[in-house]
N, CA, C and O atoms as CSV, one atom per row, in Angstrom:
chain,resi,resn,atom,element,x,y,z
A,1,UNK,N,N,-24.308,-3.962,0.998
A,1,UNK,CA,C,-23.487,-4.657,1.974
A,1,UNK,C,C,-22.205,-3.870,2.204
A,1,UNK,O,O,-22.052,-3.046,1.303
A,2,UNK,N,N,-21.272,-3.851,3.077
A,2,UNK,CA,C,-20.640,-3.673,3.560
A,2,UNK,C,C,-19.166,-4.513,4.420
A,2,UNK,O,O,-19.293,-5.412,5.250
A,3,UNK,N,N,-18.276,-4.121,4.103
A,3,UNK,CA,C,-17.389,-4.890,5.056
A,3,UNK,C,C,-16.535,-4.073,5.931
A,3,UNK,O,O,-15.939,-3.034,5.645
A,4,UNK,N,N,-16.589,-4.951,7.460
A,4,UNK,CA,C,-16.106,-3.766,8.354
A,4,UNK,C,C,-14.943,-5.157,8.955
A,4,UNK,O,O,-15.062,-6.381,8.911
A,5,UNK,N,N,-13.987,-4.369,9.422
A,5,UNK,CA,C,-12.519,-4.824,10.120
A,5,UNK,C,C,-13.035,-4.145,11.404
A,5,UNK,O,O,-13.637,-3.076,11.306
A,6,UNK,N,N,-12.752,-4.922,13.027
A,6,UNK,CA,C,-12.823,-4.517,13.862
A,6,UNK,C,C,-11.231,-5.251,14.328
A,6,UNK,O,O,-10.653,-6.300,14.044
A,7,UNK,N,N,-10.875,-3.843,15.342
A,7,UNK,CA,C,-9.355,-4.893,15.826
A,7,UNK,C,C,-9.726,-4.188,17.262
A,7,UNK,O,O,-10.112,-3.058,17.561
A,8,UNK,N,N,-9.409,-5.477,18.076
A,8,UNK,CA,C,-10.106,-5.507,19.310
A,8,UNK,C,C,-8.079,-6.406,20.334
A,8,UNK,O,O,-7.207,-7.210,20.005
A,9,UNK,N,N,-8.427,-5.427,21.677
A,9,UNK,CA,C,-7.587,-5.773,22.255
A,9,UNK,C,C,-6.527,-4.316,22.536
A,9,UNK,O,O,-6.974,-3.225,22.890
A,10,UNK,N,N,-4.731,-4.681,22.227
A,10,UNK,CA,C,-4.060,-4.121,22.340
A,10,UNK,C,C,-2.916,-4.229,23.591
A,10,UNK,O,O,-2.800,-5.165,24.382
A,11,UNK,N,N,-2.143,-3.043,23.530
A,11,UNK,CA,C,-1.236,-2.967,24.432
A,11,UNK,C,C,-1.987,-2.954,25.757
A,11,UNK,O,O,-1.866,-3.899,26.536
A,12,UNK,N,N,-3.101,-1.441,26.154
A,12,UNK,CA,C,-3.781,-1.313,26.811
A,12,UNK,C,C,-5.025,-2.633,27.141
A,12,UNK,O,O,-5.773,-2.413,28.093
A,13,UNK,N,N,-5.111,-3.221,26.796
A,13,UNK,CA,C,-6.075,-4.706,26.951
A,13,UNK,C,C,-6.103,-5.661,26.336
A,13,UNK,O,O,-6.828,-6.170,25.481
A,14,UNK,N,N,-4.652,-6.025,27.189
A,14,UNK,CA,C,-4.183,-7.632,26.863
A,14,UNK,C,C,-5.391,-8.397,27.393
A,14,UNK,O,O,-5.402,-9.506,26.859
A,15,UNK,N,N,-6.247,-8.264,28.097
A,15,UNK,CA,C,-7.284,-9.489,28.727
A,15,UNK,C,C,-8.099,-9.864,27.511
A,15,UNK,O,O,-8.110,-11.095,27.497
A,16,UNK,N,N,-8.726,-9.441,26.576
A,16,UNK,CA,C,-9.349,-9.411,24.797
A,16,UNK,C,C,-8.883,-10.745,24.422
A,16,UNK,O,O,-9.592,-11.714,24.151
A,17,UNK,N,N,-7.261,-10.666,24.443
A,17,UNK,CA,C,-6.996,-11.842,23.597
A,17,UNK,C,C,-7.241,-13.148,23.819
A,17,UNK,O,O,-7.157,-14.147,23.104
A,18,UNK,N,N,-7.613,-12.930,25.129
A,18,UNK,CA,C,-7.888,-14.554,26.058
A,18,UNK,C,C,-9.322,-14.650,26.401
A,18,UNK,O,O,-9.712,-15.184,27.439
A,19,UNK,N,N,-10.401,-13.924,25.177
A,19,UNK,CA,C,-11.993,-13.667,25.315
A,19,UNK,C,C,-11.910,-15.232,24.298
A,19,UNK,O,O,-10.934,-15.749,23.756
A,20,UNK,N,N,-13.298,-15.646,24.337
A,20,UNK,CA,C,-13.474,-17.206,23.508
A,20,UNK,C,C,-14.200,-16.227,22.823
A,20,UNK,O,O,-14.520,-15.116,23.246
A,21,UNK,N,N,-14.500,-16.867,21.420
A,21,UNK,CA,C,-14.699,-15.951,19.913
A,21,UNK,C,C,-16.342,-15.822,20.128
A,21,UNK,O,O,-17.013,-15.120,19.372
A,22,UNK,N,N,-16.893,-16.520,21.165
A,22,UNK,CA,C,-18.492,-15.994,20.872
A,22,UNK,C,C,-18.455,-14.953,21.919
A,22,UNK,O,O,-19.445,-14.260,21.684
A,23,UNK,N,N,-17.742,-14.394,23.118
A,23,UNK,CA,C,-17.836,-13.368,23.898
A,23,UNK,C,C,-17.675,-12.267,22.801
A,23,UNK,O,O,-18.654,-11.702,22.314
A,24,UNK,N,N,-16.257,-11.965,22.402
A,24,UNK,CA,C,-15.491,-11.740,21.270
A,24,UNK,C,C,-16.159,-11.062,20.351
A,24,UNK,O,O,-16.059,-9.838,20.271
A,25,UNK,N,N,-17.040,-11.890,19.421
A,25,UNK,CA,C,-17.884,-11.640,18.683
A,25,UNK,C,C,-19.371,-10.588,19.102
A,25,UNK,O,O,-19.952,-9.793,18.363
A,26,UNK,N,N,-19.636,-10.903,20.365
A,26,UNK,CA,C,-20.671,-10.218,21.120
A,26,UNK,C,C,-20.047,-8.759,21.344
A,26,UNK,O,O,-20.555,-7.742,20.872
A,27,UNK,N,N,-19.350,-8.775,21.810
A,27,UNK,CA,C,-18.463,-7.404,22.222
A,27,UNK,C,C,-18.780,-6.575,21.097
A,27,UNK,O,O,-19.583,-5.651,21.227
A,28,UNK,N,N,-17.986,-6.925,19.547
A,28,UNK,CA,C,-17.792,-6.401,18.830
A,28,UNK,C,C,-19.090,-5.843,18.364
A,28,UNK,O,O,-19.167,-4.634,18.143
A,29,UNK,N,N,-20.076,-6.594,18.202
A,29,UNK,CA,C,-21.417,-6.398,17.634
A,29,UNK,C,C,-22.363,-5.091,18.136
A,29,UNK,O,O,-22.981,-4.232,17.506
A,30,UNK,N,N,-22.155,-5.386,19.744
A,30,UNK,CA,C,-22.377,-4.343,20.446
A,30,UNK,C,C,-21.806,-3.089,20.585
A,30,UNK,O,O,-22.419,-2.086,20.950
A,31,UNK,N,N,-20.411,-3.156,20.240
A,31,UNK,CA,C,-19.584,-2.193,19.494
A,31,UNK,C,C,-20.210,-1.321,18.617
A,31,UNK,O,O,-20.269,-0.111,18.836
A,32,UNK,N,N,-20.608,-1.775,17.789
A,32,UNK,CA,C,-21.007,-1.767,16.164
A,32,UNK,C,C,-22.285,-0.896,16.541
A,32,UNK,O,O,-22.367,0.326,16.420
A,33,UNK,N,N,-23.662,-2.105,17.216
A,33,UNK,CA,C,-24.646,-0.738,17.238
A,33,UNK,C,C,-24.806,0.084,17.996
A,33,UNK,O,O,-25.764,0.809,17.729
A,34,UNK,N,N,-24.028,0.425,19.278
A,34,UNK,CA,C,-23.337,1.476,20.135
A,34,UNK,C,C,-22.982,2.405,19.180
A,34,UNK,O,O,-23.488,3.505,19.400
A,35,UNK,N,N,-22.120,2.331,17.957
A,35,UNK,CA,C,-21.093,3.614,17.233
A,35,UNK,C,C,-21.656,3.863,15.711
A,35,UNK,O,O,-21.403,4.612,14.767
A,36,UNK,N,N,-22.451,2.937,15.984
A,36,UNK,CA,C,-22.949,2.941,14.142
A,36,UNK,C,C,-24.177,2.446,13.728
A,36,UNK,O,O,-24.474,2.548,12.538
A,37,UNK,N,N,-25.030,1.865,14.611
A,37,UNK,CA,C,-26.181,1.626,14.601
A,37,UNK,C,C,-26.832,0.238,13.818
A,37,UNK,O,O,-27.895,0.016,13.239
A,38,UNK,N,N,-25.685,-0.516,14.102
A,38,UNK,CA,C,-25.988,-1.468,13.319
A,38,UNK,C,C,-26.351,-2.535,13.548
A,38,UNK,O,O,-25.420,-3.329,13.410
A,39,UNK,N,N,-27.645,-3.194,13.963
A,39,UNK,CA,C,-28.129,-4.294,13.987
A,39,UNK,C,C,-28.471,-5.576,13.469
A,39,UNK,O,O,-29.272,-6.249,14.118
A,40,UNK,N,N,-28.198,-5.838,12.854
A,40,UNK,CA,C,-28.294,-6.500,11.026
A,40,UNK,C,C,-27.353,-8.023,11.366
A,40,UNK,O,O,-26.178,-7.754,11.614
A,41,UNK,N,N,-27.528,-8.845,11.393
A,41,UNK,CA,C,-26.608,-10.210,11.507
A,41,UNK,C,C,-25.558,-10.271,10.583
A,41,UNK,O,O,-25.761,-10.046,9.389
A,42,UNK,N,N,-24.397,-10.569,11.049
A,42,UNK,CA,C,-23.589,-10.647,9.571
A,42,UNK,C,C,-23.627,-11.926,8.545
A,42,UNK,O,O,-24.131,-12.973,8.951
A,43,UNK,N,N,-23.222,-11.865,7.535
A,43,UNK,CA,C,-23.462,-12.790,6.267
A,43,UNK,C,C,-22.209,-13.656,6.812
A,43,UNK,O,O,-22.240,-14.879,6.952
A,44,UNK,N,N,-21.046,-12.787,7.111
A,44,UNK,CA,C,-20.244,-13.999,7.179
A,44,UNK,C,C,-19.298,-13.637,8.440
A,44,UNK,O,O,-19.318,-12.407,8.398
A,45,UNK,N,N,-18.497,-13.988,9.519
A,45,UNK,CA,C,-17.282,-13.490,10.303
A,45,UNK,C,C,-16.076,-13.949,10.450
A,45,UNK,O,O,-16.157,-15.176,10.515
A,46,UNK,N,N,-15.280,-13.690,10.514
A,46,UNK,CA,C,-14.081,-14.364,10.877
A,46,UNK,C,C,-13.304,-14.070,11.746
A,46,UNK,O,O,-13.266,-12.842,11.835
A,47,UNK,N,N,-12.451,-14.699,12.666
A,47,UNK,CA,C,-11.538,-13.849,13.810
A,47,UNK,C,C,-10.229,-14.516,14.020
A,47,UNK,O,O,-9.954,-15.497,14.710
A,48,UNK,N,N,-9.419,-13.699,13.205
A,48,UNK,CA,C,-7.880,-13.894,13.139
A,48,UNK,C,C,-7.272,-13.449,14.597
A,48,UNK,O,O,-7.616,-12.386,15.115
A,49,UNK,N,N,-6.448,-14.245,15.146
A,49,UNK,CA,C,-5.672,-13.578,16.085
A,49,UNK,C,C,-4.342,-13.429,15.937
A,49,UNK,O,O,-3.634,-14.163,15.248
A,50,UNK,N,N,-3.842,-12.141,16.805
A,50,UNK,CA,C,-2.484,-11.961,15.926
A,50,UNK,C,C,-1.754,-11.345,17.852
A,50,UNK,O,O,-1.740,-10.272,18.454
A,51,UNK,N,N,-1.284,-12.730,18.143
A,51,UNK,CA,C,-0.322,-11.687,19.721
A,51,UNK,C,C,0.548,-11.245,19.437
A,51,UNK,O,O,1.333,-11.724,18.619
A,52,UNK,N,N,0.691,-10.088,20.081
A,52,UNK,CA,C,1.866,-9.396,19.952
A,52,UNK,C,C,2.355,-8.758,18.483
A,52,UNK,O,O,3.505,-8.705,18.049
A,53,UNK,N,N,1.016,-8.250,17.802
A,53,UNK,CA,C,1.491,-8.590,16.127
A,53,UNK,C,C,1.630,-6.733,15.911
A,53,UNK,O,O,1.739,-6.262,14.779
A,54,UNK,N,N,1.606,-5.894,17.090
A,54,UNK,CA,C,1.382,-4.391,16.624
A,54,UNK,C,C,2.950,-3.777,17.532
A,54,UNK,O,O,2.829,-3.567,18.739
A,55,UNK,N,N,4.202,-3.556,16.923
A,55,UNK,CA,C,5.188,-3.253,17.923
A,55,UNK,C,C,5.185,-2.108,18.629
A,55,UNK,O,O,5.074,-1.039,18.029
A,56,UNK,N,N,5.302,-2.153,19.972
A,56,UNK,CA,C,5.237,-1.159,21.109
A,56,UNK,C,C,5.855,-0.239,21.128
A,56,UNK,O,O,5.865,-0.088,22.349
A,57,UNK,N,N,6.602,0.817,20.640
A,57,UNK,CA,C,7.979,1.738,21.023
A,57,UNK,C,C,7.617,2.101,22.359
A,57,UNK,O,O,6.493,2.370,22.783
A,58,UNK,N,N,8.951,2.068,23.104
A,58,UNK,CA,C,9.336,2.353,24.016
A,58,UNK,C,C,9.652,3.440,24.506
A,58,UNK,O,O,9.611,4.245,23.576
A,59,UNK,N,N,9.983,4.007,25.538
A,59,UNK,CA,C,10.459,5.622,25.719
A,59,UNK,C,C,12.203,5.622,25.382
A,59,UNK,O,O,13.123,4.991,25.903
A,60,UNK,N,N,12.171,6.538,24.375
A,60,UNK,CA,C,13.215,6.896,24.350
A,60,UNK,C,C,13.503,6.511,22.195
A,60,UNK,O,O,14.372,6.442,21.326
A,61,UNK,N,N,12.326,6.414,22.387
A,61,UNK,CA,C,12.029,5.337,20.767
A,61,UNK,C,C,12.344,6.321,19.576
A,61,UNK,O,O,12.583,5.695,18.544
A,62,UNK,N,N,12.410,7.701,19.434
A,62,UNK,CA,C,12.548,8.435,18.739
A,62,UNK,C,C,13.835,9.225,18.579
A,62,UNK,O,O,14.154,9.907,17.605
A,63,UNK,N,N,14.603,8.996,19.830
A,63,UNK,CA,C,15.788,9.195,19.783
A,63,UNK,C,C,16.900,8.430,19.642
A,63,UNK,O,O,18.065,8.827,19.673
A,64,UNK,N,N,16.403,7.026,19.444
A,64,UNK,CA,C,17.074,5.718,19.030
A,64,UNK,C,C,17.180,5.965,17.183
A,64,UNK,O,O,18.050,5.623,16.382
A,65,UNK,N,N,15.862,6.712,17.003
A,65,UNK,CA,C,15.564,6.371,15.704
A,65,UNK,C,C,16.677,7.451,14.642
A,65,UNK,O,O,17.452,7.161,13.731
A,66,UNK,N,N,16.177,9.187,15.486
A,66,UNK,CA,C,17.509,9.945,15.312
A,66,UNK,C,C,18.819,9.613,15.423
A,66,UNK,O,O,19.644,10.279,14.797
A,67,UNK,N,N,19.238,8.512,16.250
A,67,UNK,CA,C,20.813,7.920,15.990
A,67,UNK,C,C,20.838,7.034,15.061
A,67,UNK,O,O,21.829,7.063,14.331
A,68,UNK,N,N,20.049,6.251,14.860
A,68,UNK,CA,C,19.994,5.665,13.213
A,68,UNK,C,C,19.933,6.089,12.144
A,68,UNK,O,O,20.520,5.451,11.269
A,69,UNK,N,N,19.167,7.394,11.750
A,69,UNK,CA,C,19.522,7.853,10.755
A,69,UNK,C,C,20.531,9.161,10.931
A,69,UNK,O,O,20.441,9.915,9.963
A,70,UNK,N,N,21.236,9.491,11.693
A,70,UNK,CA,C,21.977,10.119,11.602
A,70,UNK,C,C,23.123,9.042,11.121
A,70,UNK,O,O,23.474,8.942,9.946
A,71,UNK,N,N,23.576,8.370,12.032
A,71,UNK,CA,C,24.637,7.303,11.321
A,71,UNK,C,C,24.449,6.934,9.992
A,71,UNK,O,O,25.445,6.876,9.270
A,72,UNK,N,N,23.062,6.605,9.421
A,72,UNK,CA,C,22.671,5.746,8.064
A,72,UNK,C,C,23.523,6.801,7.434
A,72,UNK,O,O,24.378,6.369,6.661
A,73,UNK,N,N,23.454,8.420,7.647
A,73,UNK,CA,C,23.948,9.357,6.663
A,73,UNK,C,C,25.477,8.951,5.930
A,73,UNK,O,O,26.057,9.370,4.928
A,74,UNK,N,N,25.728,8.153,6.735
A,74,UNK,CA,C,27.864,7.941,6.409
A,74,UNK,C,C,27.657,6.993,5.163
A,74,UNK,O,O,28.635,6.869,4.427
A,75,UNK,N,N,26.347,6.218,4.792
A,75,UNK,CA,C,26.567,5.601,3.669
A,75,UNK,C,C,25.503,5.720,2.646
A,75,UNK,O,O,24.420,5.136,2.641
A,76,UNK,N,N,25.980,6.582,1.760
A,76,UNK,CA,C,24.749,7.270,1.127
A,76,UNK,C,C,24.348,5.866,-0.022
A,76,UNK,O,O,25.146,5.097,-0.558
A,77,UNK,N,N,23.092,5.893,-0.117
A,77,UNK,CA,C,22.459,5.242,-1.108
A,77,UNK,C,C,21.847,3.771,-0.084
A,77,UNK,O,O,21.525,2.713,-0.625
A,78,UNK,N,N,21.789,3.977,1.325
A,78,UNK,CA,C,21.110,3.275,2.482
A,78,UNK,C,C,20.059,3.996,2.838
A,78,UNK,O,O,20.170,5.120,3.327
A,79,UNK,N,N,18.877,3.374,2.608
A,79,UNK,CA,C,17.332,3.956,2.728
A,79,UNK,C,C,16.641,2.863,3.637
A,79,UNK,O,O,16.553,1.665,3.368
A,80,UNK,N,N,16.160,3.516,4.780
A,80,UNK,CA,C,15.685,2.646,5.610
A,80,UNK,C,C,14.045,3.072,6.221
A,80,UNK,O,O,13.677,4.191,6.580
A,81,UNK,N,N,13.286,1.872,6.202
A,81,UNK,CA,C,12.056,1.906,6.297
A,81,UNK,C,C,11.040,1.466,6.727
A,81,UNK,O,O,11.668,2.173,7.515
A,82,UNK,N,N,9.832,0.914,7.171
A,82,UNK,CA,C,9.156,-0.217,7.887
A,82,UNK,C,C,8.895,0.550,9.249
A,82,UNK,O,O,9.410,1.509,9.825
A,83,UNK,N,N,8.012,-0.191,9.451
A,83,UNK,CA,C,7.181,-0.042,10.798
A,83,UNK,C,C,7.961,0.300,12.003
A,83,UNK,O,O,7.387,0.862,12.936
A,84,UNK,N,N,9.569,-0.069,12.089
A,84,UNK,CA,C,9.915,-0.190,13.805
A,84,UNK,C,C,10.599,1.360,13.543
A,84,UNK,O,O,11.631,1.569,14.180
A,85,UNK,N,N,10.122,2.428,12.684
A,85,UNK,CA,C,10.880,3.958,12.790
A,85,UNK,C,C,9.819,4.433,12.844
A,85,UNK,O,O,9.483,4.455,14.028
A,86,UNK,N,N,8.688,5.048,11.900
A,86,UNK,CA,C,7.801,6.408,12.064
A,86,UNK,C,C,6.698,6.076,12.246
A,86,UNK,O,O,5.846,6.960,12.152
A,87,UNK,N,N,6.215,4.544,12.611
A,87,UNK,CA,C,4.518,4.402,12.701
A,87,UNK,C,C,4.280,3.055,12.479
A,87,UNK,O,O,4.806,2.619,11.456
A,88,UNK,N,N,3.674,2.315,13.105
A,88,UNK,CA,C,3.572,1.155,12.830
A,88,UNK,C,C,1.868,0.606,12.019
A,88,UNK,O,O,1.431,-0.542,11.948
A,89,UNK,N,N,1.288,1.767,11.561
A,89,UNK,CA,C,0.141,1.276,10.713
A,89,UNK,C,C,0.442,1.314,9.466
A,89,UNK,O,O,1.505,1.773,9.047
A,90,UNK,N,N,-0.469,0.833,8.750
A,90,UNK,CA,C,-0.321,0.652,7.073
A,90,UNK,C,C,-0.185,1.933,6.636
A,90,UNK,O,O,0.681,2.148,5.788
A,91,UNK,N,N,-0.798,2.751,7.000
A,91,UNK,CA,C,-0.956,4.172,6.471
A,91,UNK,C,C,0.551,5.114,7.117
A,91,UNK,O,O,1.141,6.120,6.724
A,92,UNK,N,N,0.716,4.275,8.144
A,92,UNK,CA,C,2.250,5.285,8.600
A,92,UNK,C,C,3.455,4.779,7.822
A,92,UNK,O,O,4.512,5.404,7.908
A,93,UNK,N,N,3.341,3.373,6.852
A,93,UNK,CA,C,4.323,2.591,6.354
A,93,UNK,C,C,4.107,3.320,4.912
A,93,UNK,O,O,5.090,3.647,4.247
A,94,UNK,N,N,2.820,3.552,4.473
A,94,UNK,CA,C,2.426,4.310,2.830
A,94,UNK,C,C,3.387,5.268,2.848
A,94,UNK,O,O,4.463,5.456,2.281
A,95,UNK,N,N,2.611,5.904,3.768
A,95,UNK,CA,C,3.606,7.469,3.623
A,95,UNK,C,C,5.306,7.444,3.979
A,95,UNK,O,O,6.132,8.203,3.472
A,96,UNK,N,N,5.496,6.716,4.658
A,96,UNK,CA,C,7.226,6.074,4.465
A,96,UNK,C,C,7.819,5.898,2.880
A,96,UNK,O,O,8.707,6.479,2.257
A,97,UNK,N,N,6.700,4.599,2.486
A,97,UNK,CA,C,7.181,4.565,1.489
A,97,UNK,C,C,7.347,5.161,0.551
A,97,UNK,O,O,8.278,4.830,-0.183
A,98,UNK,N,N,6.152,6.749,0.060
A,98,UNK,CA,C,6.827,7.326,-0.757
A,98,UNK,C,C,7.669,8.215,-0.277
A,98,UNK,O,O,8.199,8.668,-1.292
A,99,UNK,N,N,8.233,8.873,0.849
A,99,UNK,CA,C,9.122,9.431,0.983
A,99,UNK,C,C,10.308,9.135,0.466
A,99,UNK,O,O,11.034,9.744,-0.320
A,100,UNK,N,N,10.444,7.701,1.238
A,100,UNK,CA,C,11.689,6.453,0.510
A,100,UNK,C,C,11.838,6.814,-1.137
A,100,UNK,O,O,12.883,7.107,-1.719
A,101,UNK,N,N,10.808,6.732,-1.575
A,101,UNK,CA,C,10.794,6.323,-3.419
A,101,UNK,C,C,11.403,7.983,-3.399
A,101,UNK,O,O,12.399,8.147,-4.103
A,102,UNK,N,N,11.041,8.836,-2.880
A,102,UNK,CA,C,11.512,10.096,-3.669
A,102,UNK,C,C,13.223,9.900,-3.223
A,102,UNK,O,O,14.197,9.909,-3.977
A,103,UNK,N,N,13.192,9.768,-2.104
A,103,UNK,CA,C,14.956,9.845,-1.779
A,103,UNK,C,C,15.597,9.136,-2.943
A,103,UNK,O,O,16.399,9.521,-3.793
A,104,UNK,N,N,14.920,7.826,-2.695
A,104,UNK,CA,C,15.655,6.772,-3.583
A,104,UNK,C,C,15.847,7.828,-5.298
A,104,UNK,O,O,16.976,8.220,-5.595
A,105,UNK,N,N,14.818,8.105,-6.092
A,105,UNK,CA,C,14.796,8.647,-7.176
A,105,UNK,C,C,15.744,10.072,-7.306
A,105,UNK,O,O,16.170,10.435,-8.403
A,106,UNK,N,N,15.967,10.694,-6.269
A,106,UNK,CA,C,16.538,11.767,-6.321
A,106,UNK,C,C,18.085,11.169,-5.855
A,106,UNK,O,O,19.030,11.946,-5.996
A,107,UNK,N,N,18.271,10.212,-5.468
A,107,UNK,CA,C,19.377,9.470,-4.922
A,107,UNK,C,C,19.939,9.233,-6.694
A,107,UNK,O,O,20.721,9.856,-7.411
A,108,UNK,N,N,19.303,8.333,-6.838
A,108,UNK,CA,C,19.774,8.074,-8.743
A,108,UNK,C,C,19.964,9.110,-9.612
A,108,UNK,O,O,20.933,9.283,-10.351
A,109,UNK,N,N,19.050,9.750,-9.496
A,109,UNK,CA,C,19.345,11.038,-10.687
A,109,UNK,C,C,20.465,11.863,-10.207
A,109,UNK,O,O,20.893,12.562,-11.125
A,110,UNK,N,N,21.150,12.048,-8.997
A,110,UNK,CA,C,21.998,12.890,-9.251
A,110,UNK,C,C,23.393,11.571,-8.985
A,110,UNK,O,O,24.356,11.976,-8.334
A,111,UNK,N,N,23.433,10.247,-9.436
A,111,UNK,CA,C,24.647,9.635,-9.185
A,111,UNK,C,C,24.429,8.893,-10.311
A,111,UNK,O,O,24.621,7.680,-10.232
A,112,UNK,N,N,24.035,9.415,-11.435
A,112,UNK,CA,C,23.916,8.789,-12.906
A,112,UNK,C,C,25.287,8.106,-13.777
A,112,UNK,O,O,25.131,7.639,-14.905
């Protein structure tokens, strides 16, 4: 067995979120053996909805972000982090976070 996450919708196709969960569900399935060949009924499904739950940056979003941490610099031992600066997936927040942990650790060891 297997467990698969499908995330369906987005910025680009707001119309998704306003599908009723058996269209929804059809979509996805067909998804599935379109990209992966999978025909098989599932054991179990579920369908969380989340509007508006992935934040958009805007143009100009990276140079907002360069004036924030340029300023953060005036108060050292301010470490800033989370989704609305370098990436808003789990995996763009991981790799934040250990960057963070090293600053932070190299932040302590030299203000012992």
């Amino acid at each position: 067995m297997i467990l698969l996450r499908a995330m369906c919708g987005g910025w680009n196709r707001l119309d998704i979120a306003s599908w009723d969960d058996e269209h929804l569900i059809q979509a996805v399935r067909a998804e599935l053996q379109l990209s992966m060949g999978i025909t098989a009924e599932p054991i179990f499904q579920r369908i969380f909805r989340w509007d508006r739950a992935i934040p958009q940056y805007r143009l100009g979003h990276l140079e907002n972000v360069g004036w924030i941490e340029e300023r953060s610099r005036l108060y050292p031992g301010l470490f800033l982090a989370g989704n609305a600066y370098h990436g808003v997936a789990l995996n763009d927040c991981t790799e934040q976070a250990e960057k963070i942990s090293e600053q932070v650790t190299s932040f302590l060891s030299k203000n012992k």
